[in-house]
C-alpha positions in Angstrom: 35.4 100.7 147.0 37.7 100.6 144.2 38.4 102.9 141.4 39.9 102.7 138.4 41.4 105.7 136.1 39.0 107.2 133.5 40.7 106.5 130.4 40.2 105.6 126.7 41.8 106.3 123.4 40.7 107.8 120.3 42.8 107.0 117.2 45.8 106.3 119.1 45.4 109.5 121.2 44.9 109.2 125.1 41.7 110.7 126.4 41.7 111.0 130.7 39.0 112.0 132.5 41.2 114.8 133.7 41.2 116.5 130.4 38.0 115.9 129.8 36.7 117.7 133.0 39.4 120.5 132.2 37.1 121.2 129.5 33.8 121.5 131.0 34.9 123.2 133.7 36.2 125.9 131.4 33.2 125.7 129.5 31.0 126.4 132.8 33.0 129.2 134.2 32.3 130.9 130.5 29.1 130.5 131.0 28.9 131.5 134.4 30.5 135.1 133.4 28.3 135.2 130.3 25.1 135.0 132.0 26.6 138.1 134.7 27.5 139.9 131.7 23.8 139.5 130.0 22.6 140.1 133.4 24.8 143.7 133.3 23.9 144.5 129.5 27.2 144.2 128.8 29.1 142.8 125.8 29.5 138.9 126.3 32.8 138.2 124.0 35.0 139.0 127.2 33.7 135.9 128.9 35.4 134.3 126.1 38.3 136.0 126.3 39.0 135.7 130.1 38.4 131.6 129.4 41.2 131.3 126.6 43.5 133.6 128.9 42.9 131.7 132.0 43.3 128.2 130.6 46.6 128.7 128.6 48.0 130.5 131.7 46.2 128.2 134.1 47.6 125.1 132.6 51.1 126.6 132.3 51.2 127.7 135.7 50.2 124.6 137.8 52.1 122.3 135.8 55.4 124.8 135.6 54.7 125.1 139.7 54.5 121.1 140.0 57.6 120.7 138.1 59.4 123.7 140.9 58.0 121.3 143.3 59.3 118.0 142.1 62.6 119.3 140.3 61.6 116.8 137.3 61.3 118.7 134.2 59.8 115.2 132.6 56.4 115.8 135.0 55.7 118.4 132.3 54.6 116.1 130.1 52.4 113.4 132.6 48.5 113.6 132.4 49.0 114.4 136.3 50.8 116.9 138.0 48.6 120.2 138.4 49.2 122.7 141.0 46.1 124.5 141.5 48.2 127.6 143.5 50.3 127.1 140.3 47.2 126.9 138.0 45.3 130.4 140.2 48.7 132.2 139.6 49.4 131.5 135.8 45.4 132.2 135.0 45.2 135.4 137.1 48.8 136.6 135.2 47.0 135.6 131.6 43.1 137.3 132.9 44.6 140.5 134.2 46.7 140.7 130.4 43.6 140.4 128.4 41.6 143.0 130.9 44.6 145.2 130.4 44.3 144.8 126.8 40.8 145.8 126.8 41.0 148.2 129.6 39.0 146.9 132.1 39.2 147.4 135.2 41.2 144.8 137.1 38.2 145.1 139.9 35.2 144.4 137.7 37.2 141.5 136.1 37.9 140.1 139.7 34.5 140.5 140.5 33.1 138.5 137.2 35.4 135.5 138.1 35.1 134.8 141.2 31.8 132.6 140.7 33.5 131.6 137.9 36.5 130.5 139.4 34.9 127.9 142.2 32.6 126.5 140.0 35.4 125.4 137.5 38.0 124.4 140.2 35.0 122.5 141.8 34.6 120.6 137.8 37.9 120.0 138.0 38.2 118.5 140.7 36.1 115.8 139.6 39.0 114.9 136.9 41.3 115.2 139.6 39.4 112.2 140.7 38.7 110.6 137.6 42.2 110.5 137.0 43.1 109.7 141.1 45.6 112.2 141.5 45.2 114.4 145.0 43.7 111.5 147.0 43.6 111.6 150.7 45.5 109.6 153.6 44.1 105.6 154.6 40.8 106.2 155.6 38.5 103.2 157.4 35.5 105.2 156.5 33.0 104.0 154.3 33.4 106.1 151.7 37.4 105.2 151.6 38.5 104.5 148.1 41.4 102.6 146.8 43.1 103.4 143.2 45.2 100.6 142.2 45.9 102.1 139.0 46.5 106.0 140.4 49.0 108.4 140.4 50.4 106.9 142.1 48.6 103.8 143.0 47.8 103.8 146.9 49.7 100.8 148.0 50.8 101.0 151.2 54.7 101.7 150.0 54.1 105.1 147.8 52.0 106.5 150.7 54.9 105.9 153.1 56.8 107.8 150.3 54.3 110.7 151.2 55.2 110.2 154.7 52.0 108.9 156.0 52.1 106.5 158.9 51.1 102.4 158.1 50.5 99.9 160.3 53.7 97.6 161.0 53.4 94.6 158.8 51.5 96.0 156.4 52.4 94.5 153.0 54.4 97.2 150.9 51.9 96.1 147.5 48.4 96.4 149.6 46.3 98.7 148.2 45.1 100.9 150.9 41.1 102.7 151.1 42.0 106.5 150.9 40.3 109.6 151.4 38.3 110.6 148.7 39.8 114.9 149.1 39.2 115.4 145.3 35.2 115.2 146.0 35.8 116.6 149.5 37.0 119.9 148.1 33.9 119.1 144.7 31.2 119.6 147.4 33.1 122.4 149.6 33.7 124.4 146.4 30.1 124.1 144.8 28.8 125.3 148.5 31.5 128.8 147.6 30.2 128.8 144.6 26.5 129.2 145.4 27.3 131.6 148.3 29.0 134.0 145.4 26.4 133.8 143.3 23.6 134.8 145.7 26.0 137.5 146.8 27.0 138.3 143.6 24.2 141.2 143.2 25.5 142.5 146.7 25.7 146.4 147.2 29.4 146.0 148.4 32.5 147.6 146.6 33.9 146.6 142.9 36.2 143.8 143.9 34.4 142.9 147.1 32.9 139.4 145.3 36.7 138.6 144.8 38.2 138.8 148.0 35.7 136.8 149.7 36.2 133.9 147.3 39.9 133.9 148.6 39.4 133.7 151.7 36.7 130.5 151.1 38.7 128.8 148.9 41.7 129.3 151.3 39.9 128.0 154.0 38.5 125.2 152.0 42.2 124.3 151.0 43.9 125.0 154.2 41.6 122.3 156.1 41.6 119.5 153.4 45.4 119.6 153.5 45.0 117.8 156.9 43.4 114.6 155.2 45.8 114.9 151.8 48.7 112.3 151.3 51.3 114.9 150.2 55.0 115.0 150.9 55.6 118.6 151.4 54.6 118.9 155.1 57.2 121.0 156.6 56.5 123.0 160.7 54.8 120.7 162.8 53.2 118.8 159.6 51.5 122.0 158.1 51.8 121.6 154.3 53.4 124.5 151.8 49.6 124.5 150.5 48.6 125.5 153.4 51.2 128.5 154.4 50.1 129.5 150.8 46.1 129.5 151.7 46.9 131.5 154.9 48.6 133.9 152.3 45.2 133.8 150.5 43.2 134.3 153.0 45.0 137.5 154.8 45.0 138.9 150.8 41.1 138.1 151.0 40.5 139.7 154.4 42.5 142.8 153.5 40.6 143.4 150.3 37.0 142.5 152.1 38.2 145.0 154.3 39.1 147.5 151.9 36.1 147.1 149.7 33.1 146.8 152.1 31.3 150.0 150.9 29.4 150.6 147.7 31.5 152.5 145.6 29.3 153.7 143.2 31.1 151.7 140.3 28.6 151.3 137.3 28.5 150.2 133.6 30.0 153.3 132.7 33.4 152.7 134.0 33.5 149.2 131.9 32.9 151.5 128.6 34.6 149.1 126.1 31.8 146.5 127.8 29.1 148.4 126.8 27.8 147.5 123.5 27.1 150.0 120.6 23.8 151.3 120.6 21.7 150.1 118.0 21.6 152.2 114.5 
């Protein structure tokens, strides 16, 4: 099957179905935390709040980590190029801010993004697609996809530039079926999702919610890195994604760990949550 980039323009302005899915899948993590805040009884601007902090730090951490990765300053500015350990990193650094502005504890705020959090990376990877950036190595499968027009296109010579083994006489302009990873890791993060929200209500410790998502979403990335076309494998063809996910998932583990038991948090220790009783 072939693909072709999701593009159109608007008064001279470039609209990608990257950006576009950006959007909604800020949108849907708001409204994710919203609803958990209703459900608490607690005051719903900080949903708001967290989702302006996390997508100006989000945005400004995976592309400023794609441009440590490629040593091109100019990638700053291309509609691809977004590192999602770069993205997690910059919107954690701009969530925990606003929480600390607001005093909330750092665990109750982990807690209300988490669901949040794999819902909206699972949306965005749908742009990710859309766009036909993070595809996958030559696949005969059915489901293969080839992205003439992707970034870059998947012609036999730019995935030998990400160090994937072609066929001998293969012609270097053949566009090659690839996996599809982007709605791989769609499906593998909307499965994390639902298991966080069913848990969400979980008698478990403040923080708990949290760690489990890192260690799913580290698993989830650790194994897709085996069918990504990237260029950064390094011992024995393991990828720096996936040192970072085993990071993720030891952080996960350790706080799981630390955090199994009720703690007998409560809306009382979110106070500048609570709203103002009626007059």
């Amino acid at each position: 099957m072939t693909v072709y980039p999701f593009v159109f323009h608007i008064f001279g302005l470039e609209i990608t179905g990257y950006g576009i899915m950006l959007m909604i899948a800020f949108l849907m993590a708001g409204w994710v935390m919203d609803k958990e805040l209703r459900r608490r009884g607690l005051n719903r601007d900080f949903a708001s709040d967290v989702v302006v902090a996390a997508l100006i730090g989000g945005i400004v951490g995976a592309k400023l980590w794609y441009v440590a990765l490629t040593g091109d300053p100019a990638t700053i500015l291309s509609r691809g190029g977004f590192v999602w350990y770069g993205g997690l990193a910059g919107g954690a650094i701009g969530v925990i801010f606003v929480g600390w502005l607001k005093r909330i504890p750092i665990r109750f705020t982990m807690d209300l993004t988490a669901p949040a959090l794999a819902v909206g990376y699972a949306i965005g990877r749908v742009g990710c697609f859309l766009v036909e950036d993070d595809y996958g190595i030559p696949t005969h499968l059915p489901w293969g996809v080839k992205f003439p027009q992707g970034l870059p296109p998947t012609t036999a010579a730019n995935l030998e530039r990400f160090r994937v083994h072609i066929p001998a006489g293969t012609p270097p302009n053949q566009v090659l079926a690839v996996h599809p990873t982007e709605l791989y890791e769609v499906a593998a993060m909307l499965f994390v999702f639902w298991i966080l929200w069913r848990l969400r209500r979980n008698r478990h410790a403040t923080g708990w919610l949290f760690g489990l998502y890192m260690v799913l979403a580290g698993i989830e990335r650790f194994l897709v890195e085996f069918v990504r076309a990237k260029d950064d494998r390094i011992l024995h063809g393991f990828t720096l994604a996936q040192a970072a996910s085993v990071i993720v998932v030891i952080v996960g583990v350790a706080l799981l760990r630390r955090w199994w038991r009720d703690d007998g948090f409560s809306v009382a220790d979110v106070e500048s949550l609570v709203p103002p009783a009626p007059a």
